[in-house]
C-alpha positions as CSV (number, residue, x, y, z in Angstrom):
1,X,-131.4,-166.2,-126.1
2,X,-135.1,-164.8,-125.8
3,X,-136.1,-162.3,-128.0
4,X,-137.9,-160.9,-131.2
5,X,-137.0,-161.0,-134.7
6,X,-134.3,-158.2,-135.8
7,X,-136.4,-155.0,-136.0
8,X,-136.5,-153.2,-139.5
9,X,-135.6,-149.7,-140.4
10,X,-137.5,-149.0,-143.2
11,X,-138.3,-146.5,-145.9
12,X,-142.0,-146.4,-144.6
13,X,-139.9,-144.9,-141.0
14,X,-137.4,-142.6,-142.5
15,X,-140.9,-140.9,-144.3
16,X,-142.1,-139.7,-141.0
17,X,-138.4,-137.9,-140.5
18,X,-138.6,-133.9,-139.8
19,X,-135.9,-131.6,-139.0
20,X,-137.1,-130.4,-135.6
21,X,-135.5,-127.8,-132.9
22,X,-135.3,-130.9,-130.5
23,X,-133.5,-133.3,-132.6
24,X,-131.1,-130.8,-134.3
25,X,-128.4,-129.5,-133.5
26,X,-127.1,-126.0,-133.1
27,X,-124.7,-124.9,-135.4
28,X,-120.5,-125.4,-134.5
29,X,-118.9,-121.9,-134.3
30,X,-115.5,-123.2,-135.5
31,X,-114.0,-120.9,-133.1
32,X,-115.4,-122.1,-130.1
33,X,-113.8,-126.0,-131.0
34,X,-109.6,-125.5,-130.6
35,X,-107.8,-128.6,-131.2
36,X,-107.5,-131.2,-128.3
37,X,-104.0,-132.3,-130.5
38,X,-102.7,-129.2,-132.4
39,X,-101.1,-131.7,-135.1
40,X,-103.4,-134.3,-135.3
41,X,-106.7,-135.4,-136.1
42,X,-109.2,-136.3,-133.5
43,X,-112.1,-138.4,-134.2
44,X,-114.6,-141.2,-133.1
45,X,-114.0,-140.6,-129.2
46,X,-115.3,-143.2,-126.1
47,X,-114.7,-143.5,-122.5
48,X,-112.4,-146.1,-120.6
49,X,-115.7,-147.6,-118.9
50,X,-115.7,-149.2,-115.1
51,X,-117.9,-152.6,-115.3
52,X,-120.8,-150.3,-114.1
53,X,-120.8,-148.3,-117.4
54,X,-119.1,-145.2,-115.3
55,X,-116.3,-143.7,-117.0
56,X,-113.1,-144.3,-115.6
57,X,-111.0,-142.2,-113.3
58,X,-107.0,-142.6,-112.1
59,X,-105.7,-139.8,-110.7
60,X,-108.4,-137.4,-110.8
61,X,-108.4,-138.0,-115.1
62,X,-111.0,-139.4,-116.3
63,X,-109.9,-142.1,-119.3
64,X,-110.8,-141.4,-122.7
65,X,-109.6,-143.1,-126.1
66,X,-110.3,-141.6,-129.7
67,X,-108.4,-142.3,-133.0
68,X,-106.1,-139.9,-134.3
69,X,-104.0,-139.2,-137.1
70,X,-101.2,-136.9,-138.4
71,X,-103.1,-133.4,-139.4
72,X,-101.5,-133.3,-143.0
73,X,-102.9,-134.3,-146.4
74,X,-106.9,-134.5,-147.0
75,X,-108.5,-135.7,-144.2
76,X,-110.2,-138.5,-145.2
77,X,-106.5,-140.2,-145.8
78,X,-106.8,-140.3,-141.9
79,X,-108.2,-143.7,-142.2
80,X,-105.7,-145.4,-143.4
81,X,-103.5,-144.0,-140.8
82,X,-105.7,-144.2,-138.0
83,X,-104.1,-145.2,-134.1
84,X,-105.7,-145.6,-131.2
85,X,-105.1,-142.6,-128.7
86,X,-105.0,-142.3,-124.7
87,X,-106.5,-139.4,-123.1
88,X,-106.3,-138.0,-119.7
89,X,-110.0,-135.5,-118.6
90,X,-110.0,-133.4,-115.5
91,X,-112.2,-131.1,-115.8
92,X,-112.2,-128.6,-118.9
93,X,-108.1,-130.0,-119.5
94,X,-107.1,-133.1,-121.3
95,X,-103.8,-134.8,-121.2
96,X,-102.4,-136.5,-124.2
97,X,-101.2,-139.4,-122.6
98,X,-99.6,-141.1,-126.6
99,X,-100.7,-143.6,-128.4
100,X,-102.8,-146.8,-126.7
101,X,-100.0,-149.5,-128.6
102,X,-96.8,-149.9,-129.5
103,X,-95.8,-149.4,-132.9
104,X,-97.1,-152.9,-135.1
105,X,-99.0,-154.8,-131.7
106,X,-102.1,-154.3,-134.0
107,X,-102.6,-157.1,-136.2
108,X,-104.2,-154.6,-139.0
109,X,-102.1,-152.2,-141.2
110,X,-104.5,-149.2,-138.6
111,X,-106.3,-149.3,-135.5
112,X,-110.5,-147.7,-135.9
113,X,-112.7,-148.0,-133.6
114,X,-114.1,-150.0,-130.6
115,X,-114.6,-149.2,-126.9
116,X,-112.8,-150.5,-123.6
117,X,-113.2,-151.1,-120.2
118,X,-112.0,-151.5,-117.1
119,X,-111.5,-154.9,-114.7
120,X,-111.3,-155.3,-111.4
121,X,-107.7,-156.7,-111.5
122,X,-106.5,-153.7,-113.4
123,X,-106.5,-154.4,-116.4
124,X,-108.3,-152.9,-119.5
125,X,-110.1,-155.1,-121.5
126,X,-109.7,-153.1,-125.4
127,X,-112.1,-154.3,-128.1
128,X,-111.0,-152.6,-131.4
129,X,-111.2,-153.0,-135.2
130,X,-108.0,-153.9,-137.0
131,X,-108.0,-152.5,-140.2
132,X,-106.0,-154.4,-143.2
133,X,-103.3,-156.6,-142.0
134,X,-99.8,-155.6,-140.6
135,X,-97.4,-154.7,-142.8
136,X,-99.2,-154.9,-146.4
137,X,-97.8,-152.4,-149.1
138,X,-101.2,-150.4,-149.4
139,X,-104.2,-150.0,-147.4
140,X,-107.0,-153.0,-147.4
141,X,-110.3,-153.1,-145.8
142,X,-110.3,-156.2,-143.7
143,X,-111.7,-155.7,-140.4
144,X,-111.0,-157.7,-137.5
145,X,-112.6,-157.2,-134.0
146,X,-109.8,-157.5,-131.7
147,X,-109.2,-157.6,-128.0
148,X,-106.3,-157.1,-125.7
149,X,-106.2,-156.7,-122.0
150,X,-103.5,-154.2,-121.4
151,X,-102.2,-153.6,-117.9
152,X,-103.6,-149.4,-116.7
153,X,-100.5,-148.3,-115.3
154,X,-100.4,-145.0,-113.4
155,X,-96.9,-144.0,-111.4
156,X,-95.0,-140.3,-111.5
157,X,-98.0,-138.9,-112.9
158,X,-98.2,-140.4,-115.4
159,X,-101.3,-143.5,-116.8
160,X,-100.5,-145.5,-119.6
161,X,-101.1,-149.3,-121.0
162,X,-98.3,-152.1,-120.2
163,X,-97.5,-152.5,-124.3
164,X,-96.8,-156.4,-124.2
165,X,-99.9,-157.1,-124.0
166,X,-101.3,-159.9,-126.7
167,X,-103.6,-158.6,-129.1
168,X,-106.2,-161.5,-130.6
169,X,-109.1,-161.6,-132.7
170,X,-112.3,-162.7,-130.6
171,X,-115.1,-162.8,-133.3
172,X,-115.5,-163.1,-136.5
173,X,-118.4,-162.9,-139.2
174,X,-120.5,-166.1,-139.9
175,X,-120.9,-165.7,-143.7
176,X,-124.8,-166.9,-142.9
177,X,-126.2,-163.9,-141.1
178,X,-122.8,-161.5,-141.6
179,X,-121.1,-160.8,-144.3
180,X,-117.4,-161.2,-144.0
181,X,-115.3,-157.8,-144.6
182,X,-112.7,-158.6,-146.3
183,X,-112.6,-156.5,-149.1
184,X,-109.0,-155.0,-150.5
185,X,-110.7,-152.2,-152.3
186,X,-113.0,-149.6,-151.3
187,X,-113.4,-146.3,-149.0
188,X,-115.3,-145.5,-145.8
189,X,-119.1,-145.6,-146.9
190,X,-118.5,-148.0,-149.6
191,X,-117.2,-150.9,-147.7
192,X,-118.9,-154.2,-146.2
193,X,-118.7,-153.6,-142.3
194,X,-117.6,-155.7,-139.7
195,X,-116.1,-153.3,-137.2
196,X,-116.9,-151.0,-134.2
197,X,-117.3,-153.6,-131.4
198,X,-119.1,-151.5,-128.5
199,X,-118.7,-152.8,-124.7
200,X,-122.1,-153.7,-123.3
201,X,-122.8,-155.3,-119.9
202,X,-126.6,-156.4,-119.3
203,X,-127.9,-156.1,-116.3
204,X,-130.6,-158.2,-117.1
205,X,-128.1,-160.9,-116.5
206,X,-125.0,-159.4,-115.6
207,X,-123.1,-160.8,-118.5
208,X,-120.6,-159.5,-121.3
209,X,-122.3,-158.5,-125.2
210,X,-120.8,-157.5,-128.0
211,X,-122.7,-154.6,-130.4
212,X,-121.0,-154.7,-134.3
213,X,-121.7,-152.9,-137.0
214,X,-121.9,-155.1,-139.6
215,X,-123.9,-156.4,-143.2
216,X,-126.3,-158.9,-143.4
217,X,-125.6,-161.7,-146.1
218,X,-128.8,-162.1,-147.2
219,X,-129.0,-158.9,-149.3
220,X,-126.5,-157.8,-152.0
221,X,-126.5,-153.7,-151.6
222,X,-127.4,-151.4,-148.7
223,X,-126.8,-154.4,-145.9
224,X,-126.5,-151.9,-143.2
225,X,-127.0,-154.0,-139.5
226,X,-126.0,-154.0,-135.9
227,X,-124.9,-157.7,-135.2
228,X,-124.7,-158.8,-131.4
229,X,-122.4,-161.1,-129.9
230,X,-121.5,-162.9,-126.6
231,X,-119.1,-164.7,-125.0
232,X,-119.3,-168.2,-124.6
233,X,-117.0,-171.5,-123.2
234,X,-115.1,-171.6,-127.1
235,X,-114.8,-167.4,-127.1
236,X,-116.7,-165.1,-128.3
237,X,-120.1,-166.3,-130.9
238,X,-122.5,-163.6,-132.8
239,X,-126.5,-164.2,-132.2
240,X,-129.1,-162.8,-134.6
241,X,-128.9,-158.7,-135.1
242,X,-130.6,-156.1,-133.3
243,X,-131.2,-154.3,-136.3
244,X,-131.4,-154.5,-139.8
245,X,-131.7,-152.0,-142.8
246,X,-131.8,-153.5,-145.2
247,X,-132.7,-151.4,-148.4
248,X,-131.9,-148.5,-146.7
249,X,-128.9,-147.8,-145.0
250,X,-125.3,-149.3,-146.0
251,X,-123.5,-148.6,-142.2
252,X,-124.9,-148.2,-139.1
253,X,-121.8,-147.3,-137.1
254,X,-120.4,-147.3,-133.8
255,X,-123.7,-149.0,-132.2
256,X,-124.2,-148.8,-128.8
257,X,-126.6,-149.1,-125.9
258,X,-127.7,-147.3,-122.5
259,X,-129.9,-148.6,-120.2
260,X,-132.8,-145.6,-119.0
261,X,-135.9,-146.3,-116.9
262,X,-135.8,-149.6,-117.9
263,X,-135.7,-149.4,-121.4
264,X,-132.7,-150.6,-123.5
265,X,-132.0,-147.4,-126.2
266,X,-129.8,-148.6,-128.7
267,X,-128.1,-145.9,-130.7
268,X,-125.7,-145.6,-133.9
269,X,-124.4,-143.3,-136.7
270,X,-124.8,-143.1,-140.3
271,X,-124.1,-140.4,-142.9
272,X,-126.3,-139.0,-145.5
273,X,-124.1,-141.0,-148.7
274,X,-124.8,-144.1,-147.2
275,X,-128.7,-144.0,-147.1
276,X,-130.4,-145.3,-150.3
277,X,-131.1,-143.2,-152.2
278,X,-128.2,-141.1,-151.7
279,X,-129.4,-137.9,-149.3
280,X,-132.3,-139.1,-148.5
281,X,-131.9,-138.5,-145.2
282,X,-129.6,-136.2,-143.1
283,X,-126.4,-137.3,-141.7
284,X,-126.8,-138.2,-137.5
285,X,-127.3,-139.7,-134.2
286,X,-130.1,-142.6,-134.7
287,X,-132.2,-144.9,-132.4
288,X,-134.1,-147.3,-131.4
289,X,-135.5,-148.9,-127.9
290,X,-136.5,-152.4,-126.5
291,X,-137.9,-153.3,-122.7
292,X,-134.8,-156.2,-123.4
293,X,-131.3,-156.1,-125.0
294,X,-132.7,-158.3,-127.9
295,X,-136.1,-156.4,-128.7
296,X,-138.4,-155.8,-129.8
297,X,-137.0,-152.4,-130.6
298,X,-139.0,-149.3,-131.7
299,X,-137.4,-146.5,-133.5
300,X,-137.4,-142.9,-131.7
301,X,-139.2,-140.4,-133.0
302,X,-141.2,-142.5,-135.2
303,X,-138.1,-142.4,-137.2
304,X,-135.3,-143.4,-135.5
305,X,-134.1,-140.1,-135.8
306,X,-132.3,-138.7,-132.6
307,X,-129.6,-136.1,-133.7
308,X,-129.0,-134.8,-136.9
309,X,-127.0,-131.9,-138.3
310,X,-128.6,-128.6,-139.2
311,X,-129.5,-128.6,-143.3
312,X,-127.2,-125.5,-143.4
313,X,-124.4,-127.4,-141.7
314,X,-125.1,-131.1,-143.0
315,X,-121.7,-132.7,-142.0
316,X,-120.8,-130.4,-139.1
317,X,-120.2,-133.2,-136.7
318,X,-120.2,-137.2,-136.8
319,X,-119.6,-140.4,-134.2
320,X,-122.0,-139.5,-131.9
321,X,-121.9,-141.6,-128.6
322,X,-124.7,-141.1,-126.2
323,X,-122.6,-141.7,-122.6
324,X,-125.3,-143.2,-119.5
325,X,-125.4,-140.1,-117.8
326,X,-127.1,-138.8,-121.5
327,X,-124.3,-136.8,-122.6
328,X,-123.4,-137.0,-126.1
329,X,-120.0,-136.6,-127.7
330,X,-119.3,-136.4,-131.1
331,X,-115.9,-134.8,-133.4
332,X,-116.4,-131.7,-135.3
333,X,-116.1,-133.0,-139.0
334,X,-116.4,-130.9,-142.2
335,X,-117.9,-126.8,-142.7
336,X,-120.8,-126.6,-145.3
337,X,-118.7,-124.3,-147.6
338,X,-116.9,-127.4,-149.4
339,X,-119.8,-128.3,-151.0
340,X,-122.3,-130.9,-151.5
341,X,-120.0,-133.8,-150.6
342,X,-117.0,-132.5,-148.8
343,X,-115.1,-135.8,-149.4
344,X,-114.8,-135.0,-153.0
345,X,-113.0,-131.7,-152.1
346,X,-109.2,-130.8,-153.0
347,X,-106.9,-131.4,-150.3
348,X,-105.8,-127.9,-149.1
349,X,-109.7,-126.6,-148.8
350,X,-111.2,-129.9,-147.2
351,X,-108.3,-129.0,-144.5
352,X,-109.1,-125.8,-144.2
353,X,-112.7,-126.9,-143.7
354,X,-112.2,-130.2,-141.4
355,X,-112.5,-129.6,-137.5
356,X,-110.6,-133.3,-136.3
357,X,-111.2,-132.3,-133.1
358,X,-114.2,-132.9,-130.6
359,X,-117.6,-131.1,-131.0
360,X,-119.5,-128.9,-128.6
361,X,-121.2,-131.8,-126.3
362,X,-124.8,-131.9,-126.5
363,X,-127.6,-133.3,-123.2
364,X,-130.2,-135.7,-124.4
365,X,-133.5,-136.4,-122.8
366,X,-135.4,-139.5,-122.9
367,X,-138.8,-140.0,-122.2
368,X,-139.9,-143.5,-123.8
369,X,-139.9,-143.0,-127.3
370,X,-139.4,-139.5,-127.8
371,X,-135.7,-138.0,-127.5
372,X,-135.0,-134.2,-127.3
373,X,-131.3,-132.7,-127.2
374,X,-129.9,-129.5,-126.3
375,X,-125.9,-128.0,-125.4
376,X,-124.7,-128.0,-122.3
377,X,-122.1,-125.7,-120.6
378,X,-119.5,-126.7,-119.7
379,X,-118.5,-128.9,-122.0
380,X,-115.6,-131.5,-124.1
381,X,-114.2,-128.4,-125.5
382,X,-110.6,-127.5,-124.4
383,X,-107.1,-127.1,-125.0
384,X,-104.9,-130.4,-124.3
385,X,-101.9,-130.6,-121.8
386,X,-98.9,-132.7,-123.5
């Protein structure tokens, strides 16, 4: 494959980072975010895609998917009971259409996240992470990047995915340029990564990629990367990464790329506790762009900086996912009144602070390197139909 080295997010671009009205956004009134699931966490949302990158529709619903959890308990415990949910749009409704898979098809103890998308014989092609492994007493953090190509069945009303469907893992990390994560200890923020497989079709050359977030193996601490992989006659292989931070940043999650007058954005999330050093930088929606899929890639902004909270409201929303039509999604995450790192809260007041539900949706604008953002109306915001 053509292309440049990995670009480098470095120190020297994160010192040209200011919080702007055009990259921040507006403050979440947590009365105008209700629950999509009244008794579950929502979080980490993306679209069942067509092959064009348009979002799905059966039915007059558009497809969505999002993990979810039960709403009890701190809610960073949601992790380690994380499933893979089916959701039903039309309009300003959504329909909870149950979980994705049957109870145990995942070969990990949870299901996080990944992206999806729709073939031309019907079926949905799922790429997802598998968290630990099935069945294991407590929770691990293995993560496997895992496809299965359900059959999208829609009769009496009513969409769902056939559940016998195999579930397989397609790639795995090299140990040269990835770093395998296999860890049995740890949290989210202080684990290796090897997760988050987004759905990317070039059409350069029409042809299936892979974006991971994952850690380089050539550094021992803050190994943050977005790996690229692609499908080959023995399955699927990972090529160098897009994008390395080495020094900087230890996740650079749920990476992701639109094509926009000819440029190739590539976008991701990171949080604030996962910069080096800690806080060094706010919590958002960053980015880069490339006249190819492989580079070179410039950051937006100067500093790669797209989206970030508002200082008063630093983890107000997270998992931002900038759709082709430049909409961006996100889930309304933790109120500023927990404290410095919200995480660390009691149970009962980080639920009483945690939204778990989706976040006002926000209209980016693109115009080469420079990004602006600003709400839009309508938006994600509404009240589920069971």
């Amino acid at each position: 494959m053509s292309g440049d080295r990995p670009a480098r997010w470095t120190r020297r671009h994160l010192d040209l980072l200011t919080e702007t009205g055009t990259t921040t956004a507006p403050v979440i009134d947590p009365a105008a975010v209700p629950r999509i699931l009244p008794d579950h966490d929502l979080w980490d949302l993306w679209p069942i895609q067509e092959e064009n990158g348009a979002t799905s529709v059966i039915g007059g619903h558009e497809l969505w998917m999002a993990l979810s959890a039960p709403a009890f308990g701190h809610p960073e415990e949601r992790h380690d009971q994380a499933r893979i949910r089916l959701l039903g749009r039309n309009g300003d409704q959504w329909q909870d259409l149950g979980n994705a898979f049957a109870d145990g098809a995942s070969p990990g103890s949870r299901e996080w996240s990944g992206s999806a998308v729709r073939r031309p014989d019907g079926t949905v092609s799922v790429y997802y992470t598998a968290a630990g492994r099935r069945g294991e007493a407590r929770p691990t953090y293995r993560q496997s990047v895992i496809e299965t190509r359900p059959d999208l069945i829609a009769s009496g009303g009513r969409i769902r995915l056939r559940q016998d469907a195999e579930h397989r893992e397609i790639l795995r990390s090299d140990g040269r340029m990835y770093l395998p994560a296999d860890e049995t200890d740890g949290a989210p923020g202080r684990i290796r990564a090897f997760r988050d497989p987004g759905w990317f079709r070039d059409p350069a050359d029409a042809r299936d990629y892979l974006l991971v977030a994952a850690s380089t193996a050539w550094e021992d601490t803050f190994t943050g990367a977005i790996a690229l992989a692609a499908p080959g006659a023995d399955g699927w292989s990972p090529l160098p990464p897009l994008l390395i931070a080495e020094g900087v940043n230890h996740e650079l999650e749920r990476p992701h790329v639109i094509v926009h007058d000819s440029r190739y954005y590539l976008f991701f999330s990171t949080q604030r506790h996962t910069f080096h050093p800690a806080g060094s930088a706010p919590t958002g929606l960053y980015g880069f762009a490339a006249p190819t899929l492989t580079g070179p890639y410039e950051p937006l902004n100067e500093s790669g900086l797209v989206l970030q909270n508002p200082s008063d409201e630093p983890d107000q929303a997270y998992a931002w996912l900038v759709l082709p039509d430049l909409q961006v999604i996100s889930f309304a995450n933790y109120r500023s009144d927990l404290g410095s790192d919200p995480r660390g809260a009691e149970a009962a007041q980080a639920r009483a602070g945690f939204g778990g539900t989706i976040a006002p949706t926000l209209k980016l604008t693109l115009d080469g390197l420079t990004t602006s953002a600003a709400p839009i109306t309508p938006d994600l915001r509404a009240t589920a139909r069971s």
